[in-house]
N, C-alpha and C positions, 0 to 999 in steps of 0.2 A: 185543469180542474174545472170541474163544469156546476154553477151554485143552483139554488134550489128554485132560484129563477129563469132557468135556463142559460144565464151568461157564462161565458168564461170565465178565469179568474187564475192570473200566474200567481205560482209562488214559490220564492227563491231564497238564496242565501248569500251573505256577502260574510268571506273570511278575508283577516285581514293579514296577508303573509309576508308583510314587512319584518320582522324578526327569521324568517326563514330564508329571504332573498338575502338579509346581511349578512347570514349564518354562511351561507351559499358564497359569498362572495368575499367574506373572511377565507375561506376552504379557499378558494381559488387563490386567490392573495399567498396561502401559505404556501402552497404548490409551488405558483412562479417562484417564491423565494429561494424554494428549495433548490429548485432545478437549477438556479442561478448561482446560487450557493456553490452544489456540485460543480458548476461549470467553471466559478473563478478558483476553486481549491484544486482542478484536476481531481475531483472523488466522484464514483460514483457509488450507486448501491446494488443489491444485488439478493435475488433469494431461490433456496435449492432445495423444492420439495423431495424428500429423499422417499416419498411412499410413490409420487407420480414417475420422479424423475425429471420431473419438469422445473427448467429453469427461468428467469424474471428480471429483467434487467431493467436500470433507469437510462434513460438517453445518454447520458455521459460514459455511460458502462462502452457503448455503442460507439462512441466518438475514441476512446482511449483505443478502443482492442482494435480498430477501424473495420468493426463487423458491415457487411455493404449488403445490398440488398436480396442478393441471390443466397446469402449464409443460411446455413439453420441454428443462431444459436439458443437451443431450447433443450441443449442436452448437455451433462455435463463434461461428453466426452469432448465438445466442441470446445474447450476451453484447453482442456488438458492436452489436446494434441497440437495447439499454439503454444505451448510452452518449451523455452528454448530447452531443445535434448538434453543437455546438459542439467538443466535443473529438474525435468520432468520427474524423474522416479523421486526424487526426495518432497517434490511438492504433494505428490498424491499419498507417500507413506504419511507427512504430517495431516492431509486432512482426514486419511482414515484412522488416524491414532485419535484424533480431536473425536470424530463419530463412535467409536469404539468406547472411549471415556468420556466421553460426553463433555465435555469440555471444549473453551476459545481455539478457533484457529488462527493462526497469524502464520506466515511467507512472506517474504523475499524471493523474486523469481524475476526473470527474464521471459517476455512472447516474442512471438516472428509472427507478425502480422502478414498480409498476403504481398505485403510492398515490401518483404524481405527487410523492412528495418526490425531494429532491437531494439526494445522496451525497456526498464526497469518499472516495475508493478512491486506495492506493500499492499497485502491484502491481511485484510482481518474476518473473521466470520463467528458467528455467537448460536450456538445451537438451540433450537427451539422442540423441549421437550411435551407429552401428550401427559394424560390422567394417569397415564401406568409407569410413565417414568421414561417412554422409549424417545430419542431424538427424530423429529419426523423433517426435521425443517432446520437448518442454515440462511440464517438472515445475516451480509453482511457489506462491506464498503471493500473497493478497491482505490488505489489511489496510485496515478502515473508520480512516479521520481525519476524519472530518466534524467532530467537537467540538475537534480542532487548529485543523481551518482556522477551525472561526467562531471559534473563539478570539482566532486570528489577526486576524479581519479587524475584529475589537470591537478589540480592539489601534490598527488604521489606522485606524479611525473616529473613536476617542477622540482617538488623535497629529492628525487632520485636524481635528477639533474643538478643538483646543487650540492650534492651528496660525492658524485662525481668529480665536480670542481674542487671541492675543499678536499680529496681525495689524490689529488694531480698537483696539488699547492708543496713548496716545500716548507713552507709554515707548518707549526704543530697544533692543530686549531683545537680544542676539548670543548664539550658543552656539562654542564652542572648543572641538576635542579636547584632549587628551594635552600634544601637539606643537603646540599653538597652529593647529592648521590649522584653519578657519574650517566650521561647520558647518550655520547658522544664521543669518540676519538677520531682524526683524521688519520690517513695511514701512513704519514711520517711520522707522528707520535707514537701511534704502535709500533714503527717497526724501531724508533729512537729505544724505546721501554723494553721493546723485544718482547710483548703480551699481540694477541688476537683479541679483537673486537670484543668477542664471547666472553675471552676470559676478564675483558676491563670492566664489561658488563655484569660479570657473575659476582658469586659473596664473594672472592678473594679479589675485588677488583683495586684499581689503583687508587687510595683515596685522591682528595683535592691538594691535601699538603705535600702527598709524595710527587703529585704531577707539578706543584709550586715550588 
């Protein structure tokens, strides 16, 4: 700016954006939390624009399903065709039942990653509807349970192994809940009573004073 004396003359502004760097840097803070969040829960997140097609994954989505760098997963078929054969049709009838009524998805499914192991995956999804009512958008989490289910399933094998033993014993072993209701019979008891399993278990079963 040039004054009416010929000289120059700057002129400037000084904002003060200390409130915006901490804002900024709060944002970041929540981020990392999140991400880390994700990472020690095994959950990631996930969103499925149903007008694009287009899918949005968080890093952890990336680590679970062990998408690698040559993938394209940006479609939903890329998900649906890792899902173990077995579960596939029933996983895709549930999320188009949720799209249909517009309502929560939730599964239980198995994937085969490209390294041929098996997954157990719980997925949830929450539909995100426009001004007219229509669902355009699926914002939701997945979460790896694989070390629940074998968990589990060490659980059933041990209980079916044990089941076996008391099964071979020529002891008469019975188990009783609470309420004396009949939970158990080994198969020397049954065959001493001359009843099946089914029928100790059904209304006519043996109570506790007739097996005492």
């Amino acid at each position: 700016m040039q004054t009416s004396s010929g000289n120059l003359e700057f002129v400037g502004a000084v904002t003060d954006v200390t409130v915006a760097k901490q804002s900024e840097e709060k944002l970041r803070r929540s981020e990392a939390d999140l991400l880390e969040a994700q990472r020690l829960s095994h959950t990631g997140s996930w969103r499925h624009n149903l007008l694009s097609g287009e899918v949005t994954l968080s890093p952890e989505i990336f680590r679970i399903r062990g998408i690698q760098a040559d993938d394209d997963p940006s479609r939903a078929e890329f998900f649906f065709d890792r899902i173990h054969p077995e579960d596939r049709t029933v996983v895709k009838q549930i999320y188009e039942r949720a799209r249909i009524q517009k309502t929560d998805y939730e599964s239980n499914y198995r994937i085969v990653p490209r390294d041929g192991t098996i997954k157990h995956l719980h997925t949830i999804g929450h539909p995100i509807l426009n001004e007219s009512g229509d669902v355009v958008e699926f914002f939701g989490t997945a979460t790896d349970v694989t070390e629940q289910c074998q968990a589990e399933e060490k659980i059933r094998q041990s209980e079916g192994q044990l089941r076996q033993l008391l099964d071979l014993t020529p002891m008469h072993i019975t188990e009783f809940g609470p309420d004396g209701t009949p939970l158990y019979n080994n198969q020397a008891s049954l065959d001493y009573h001359g009843v099946t399993l089914e029928e100790h278990l059904g209304p006519n079963n043996l109570s506790l004073q007739t097996i005492l």
